[in-house]
Jmol script that loads the backbone (N, CA, C; Angstrom):
load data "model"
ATOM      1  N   UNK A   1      18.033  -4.761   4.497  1.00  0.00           N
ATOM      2  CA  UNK A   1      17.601  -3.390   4.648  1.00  0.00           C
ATOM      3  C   UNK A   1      16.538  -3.376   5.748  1.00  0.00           C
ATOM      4  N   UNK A   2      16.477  -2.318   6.528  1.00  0.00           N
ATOM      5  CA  UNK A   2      15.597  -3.160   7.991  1.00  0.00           C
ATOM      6  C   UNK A   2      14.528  -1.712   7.495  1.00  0.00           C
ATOM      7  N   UNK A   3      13.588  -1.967   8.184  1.00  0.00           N
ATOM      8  CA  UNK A   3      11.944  -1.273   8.065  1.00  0.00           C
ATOM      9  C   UNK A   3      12.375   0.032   8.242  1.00  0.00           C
ATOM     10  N   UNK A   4      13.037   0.538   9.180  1.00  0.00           N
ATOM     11  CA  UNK A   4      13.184   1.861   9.535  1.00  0.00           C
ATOM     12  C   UNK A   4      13.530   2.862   8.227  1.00  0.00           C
ATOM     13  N   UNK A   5      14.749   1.658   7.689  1.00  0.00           N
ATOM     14  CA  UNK A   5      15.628   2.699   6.594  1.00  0.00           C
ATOM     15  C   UNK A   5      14.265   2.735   5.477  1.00  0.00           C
ATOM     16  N   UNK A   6      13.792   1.882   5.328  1.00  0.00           N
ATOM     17  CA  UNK A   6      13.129   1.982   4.096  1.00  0.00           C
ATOM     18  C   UNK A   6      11.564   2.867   4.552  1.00  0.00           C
ATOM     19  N   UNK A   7      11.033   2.719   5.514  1.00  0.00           N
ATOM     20  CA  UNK A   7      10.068   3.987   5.759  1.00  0.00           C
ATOM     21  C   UNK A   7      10.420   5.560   5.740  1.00  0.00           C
ATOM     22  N   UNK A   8      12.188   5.848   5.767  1.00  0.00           N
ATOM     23  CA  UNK A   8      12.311   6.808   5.917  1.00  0.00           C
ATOM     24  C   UNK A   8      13.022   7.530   4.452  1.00  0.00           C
ATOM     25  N   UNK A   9      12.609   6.244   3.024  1.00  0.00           N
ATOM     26  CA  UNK A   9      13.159   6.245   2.309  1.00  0.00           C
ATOM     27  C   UNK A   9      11.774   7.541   1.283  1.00  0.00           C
ATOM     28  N   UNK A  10      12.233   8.519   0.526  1.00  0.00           N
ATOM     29  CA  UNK A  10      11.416   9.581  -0.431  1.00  0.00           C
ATOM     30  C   UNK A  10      10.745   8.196  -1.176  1.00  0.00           C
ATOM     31  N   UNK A  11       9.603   8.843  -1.848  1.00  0.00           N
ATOM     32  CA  UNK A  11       8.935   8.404  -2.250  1.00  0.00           C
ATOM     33  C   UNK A  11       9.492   7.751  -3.831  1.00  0.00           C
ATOM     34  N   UNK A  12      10.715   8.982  -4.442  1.00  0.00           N
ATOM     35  CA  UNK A  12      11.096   9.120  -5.695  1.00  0.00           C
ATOM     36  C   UNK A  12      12.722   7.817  -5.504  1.00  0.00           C
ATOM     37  N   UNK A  13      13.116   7.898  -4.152  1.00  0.00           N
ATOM     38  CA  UNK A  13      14.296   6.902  -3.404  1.00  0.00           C
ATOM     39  C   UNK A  13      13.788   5.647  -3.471  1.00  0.00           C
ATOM     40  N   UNK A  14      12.225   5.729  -3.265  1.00  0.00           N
ATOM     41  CA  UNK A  14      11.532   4.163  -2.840  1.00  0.00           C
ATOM     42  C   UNK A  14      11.643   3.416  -4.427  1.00  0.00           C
ATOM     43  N   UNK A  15      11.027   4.261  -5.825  1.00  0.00           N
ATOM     44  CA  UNK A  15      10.877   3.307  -6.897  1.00  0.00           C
ATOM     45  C   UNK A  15      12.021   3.364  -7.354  1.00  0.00           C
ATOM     46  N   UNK A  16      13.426   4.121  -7.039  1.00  0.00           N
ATOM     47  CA  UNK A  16      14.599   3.865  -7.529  1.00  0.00           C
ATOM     48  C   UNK A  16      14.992   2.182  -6.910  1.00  0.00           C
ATOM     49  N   UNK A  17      14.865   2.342  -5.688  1.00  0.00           N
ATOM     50  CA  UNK A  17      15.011   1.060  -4.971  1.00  0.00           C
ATOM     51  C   UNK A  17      14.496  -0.117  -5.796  1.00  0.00           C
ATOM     52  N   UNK A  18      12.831  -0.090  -5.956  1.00  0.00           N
ATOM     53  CA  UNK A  18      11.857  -0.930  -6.796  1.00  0.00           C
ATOM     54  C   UNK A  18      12.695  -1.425  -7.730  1.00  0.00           C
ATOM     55  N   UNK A  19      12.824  -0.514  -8.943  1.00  0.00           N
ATOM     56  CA  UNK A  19      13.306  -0.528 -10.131  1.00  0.00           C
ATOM     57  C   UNK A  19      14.405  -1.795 -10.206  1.00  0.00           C
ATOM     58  N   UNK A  20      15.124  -0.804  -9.446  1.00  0.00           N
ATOM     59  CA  UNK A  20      16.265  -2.042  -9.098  1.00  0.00           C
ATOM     60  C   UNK A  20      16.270  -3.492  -8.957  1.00  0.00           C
ATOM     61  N   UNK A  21      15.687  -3.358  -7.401  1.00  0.00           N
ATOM     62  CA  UNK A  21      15.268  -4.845  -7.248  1.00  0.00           C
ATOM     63  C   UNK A  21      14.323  -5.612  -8.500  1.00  0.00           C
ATOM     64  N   UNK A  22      13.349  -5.215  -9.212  1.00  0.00           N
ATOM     65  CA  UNK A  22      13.096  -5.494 -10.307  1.00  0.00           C
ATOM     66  C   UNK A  22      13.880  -5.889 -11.593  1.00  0.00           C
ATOM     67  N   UNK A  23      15.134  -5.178 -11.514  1.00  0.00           N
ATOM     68  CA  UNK A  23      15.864  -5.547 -12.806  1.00  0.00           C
ATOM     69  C   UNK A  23      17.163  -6.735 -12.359  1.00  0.00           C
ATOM     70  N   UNK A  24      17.324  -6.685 -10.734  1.00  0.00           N
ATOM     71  CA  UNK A  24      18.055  -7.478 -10.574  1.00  0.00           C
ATOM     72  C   UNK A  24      17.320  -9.206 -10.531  1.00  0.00           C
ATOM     73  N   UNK A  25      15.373  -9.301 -10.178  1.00  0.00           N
ATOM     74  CA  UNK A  25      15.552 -10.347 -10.441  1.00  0.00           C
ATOM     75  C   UNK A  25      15.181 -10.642 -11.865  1.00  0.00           C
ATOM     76  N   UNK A  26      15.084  -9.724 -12.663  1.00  0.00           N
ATOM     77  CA  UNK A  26      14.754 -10.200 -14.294  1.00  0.00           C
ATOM     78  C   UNK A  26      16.417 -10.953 -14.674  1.00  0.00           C
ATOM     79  N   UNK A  27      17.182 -10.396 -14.243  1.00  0.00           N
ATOM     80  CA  UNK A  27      18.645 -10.357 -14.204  1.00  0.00           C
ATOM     81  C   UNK A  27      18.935 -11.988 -13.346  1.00  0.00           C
ATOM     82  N   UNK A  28      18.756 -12.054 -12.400  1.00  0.00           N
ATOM     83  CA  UNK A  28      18.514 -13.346 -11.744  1.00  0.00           C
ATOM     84  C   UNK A  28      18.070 -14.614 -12.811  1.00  0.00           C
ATOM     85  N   UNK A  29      16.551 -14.123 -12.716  1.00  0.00           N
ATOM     86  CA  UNK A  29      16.054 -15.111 -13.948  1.00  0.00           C
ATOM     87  C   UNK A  29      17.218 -15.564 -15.217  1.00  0.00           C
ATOM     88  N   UNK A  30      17.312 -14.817 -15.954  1.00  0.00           N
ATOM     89  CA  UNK A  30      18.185 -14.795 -17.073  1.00  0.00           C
ATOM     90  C   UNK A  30      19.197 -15.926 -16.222  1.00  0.00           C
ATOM     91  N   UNK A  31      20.320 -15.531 -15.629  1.00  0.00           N
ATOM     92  CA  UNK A  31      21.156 -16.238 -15.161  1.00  0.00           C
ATOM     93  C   UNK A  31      20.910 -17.684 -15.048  1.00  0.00           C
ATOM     94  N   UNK A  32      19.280 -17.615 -13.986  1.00  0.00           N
ATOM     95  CA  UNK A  32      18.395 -19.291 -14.150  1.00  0.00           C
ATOM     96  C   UNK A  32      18.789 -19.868 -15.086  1.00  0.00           C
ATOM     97  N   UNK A  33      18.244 -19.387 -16.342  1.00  0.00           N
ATOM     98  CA  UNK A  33      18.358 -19.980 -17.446  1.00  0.00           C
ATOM     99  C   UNK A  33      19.356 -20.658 -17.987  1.00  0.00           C
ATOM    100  N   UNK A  34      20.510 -20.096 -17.489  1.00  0.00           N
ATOM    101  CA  UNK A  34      21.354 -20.412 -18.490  1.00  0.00           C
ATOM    102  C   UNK A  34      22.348 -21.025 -17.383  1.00  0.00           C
ATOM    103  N   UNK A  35      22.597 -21.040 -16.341  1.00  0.00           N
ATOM    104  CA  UNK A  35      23.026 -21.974 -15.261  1.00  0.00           C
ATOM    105  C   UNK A  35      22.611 -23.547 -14.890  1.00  0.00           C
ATOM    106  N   UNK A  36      23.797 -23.990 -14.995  1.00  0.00           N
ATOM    107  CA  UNK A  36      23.918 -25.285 -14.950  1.00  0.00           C
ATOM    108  C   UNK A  36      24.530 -25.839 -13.764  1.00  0.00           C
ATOM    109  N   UNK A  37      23.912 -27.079 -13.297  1.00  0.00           N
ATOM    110  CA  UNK A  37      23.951 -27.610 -11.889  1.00  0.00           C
ATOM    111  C   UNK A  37      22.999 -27.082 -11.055  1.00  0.00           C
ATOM    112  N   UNK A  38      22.837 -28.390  -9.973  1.00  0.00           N
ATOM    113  CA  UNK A  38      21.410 -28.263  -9.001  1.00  0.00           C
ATOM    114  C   UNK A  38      22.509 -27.039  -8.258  1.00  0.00           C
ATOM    115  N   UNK A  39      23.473 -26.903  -7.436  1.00  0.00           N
ATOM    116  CA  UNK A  39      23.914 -26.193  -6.489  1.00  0.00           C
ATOM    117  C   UNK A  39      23.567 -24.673  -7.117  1.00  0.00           C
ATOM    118  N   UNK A  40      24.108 -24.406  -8.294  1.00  0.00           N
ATOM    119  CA  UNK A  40      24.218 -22.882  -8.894  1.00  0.00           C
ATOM    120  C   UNK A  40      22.206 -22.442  -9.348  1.00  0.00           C
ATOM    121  N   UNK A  41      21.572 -23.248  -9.844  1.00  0.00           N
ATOM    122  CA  UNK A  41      20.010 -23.250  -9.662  1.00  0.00           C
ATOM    123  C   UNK A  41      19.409 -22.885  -8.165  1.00  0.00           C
ATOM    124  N   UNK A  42      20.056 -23.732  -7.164  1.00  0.00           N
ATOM    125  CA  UNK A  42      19.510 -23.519  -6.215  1.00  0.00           C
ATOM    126  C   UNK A  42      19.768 -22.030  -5.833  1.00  0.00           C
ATOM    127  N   UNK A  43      21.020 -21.852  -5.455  1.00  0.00           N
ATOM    128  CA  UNK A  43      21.809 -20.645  -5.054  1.00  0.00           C
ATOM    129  C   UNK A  43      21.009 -19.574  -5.352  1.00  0.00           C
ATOM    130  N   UNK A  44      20.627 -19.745  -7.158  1.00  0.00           N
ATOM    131  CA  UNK A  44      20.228 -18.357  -7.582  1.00  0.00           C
ATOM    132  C   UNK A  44      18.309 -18.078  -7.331  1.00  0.00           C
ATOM    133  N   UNK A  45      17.646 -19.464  -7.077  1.00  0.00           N
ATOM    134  CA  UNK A  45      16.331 -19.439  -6.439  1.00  0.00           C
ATOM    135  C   UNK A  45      16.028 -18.789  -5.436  1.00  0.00           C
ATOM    136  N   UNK A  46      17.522 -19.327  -4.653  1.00  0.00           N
ATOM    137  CA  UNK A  46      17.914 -18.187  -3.091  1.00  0.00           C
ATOM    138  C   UNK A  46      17.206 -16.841  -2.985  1.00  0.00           C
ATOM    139  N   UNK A  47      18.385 -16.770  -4.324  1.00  0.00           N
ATOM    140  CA  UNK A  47      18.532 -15.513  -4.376  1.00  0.00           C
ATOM    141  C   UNK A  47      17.195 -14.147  -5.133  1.00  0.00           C
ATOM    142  N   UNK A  48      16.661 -15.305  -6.149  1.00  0.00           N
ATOM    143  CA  UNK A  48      15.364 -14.384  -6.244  1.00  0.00           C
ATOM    144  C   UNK A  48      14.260 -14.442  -5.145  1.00  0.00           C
ATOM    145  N   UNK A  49      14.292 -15.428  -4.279  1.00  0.00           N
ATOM    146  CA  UNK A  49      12.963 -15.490  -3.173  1.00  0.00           C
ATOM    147  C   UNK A  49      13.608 -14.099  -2.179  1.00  0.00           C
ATOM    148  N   UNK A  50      14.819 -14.280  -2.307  1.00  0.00           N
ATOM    149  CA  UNK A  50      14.968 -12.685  -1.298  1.00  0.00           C
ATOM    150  C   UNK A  50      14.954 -11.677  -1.702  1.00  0.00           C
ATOM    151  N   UNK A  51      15.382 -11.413  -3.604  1.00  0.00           N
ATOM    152  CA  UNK A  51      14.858 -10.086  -3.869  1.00  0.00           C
ATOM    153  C   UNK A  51      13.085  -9.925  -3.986  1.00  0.00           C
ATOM    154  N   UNK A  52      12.766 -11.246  -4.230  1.00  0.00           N
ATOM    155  CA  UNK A  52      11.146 -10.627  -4.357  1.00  0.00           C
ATOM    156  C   UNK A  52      10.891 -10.173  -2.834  1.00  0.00           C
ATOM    157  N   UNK A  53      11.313 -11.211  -1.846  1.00  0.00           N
ATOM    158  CA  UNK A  53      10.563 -10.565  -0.785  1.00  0.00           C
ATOM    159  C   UNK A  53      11.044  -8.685  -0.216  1.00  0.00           C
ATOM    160  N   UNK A  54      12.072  -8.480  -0.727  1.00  0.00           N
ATOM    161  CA  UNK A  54      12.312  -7.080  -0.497  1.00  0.00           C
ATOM    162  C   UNK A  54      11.468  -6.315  -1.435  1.00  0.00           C
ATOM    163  N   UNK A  55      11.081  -6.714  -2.708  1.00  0.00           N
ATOM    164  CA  UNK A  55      10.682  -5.843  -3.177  1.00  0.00           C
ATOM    165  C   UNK A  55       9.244  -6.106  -2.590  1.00  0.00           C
ATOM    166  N   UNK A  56       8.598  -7.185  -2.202  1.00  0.00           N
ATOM    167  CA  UNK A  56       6.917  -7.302  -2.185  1.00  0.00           C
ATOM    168  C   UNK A  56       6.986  -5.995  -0.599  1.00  0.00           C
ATOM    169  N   UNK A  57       8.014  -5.932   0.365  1.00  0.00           N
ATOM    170  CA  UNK A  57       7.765  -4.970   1.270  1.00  0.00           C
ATOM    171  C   UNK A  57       7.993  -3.881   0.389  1.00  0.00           C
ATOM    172  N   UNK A  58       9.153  -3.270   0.057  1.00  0.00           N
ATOM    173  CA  UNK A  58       8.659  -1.873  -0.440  1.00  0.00           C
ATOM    174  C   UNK A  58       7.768  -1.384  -1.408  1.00  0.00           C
ATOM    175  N   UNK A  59       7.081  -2.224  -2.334  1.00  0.00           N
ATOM    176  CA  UNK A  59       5.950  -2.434  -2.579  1.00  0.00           C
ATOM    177  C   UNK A  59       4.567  -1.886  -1.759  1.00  0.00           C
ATOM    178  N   UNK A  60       4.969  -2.617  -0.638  1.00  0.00           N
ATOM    179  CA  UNK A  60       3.671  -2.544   0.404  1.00  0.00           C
ATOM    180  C   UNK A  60       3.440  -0.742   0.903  1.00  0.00           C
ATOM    181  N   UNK A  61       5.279  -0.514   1.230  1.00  0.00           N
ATOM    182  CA  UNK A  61       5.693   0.412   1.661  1.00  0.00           C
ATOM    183  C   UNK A  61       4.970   1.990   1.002  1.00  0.00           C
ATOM    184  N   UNK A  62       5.461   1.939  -0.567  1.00  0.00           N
ATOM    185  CA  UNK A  62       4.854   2.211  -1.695  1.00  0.00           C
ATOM    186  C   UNK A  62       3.506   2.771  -1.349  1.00  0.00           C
ATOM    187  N   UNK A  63       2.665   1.566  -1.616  1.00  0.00           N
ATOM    188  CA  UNK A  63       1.147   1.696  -1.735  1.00  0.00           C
ATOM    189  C   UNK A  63       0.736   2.467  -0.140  1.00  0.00           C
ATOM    190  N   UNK A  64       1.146   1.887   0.791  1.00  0.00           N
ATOM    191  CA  UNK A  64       0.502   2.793   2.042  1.00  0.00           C
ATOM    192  C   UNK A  64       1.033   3.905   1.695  1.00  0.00           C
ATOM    193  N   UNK A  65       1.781   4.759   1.542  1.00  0.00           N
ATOM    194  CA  UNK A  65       2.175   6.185   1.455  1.00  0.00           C
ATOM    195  C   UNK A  65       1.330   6.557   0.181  1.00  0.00           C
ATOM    196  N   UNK A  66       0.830   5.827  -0.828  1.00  0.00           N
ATOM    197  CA  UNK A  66       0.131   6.352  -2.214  1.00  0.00           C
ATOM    198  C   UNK A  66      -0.814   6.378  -1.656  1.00  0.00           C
ATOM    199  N   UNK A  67      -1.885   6.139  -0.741  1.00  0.00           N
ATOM    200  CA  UNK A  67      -3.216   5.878   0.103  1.00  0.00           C
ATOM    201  C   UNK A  67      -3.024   7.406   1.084  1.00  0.00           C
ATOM    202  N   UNK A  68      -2.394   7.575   1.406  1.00  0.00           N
ATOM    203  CA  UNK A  68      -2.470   8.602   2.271  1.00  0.00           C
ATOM    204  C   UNK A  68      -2.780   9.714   1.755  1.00  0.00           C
TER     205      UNK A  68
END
end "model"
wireframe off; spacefill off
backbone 0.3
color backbone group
């Protein structure tokens, strides 16, 4: 998702987004758990270091527009 789309995302669009990414890595996690083998562990580590980092930007995104 590149900077543009998500600055031009409503405020009420932005924590739908959040939410999401939030339940997908609780959802992630879970999977951790119960996945077996280094390859499918790794894969899904992948995969939560990139939803957190989307969510820690719209996060950021978030808070500067709540400041204004």
């Amino acid at each position: 998702m590149s900077n543009e789309y998500e600055n031009s995302l409503s405020l009420d669009a932005l924590n739908d987004r959040i939410a999401i990414l939030e339940d997908n890595i609780r959802q992630l996690i879970e999977q951790a758990a119960a996945a077996s083998g280094e390859q499918n562990e790794s894969r899904i580590a992948d995969r939560i270091n990139q939803q957190n980092d989307e969510l820690e930007r719209l996060l950021k995104i978030r808070e500067s527009r709540q400041k204004k």
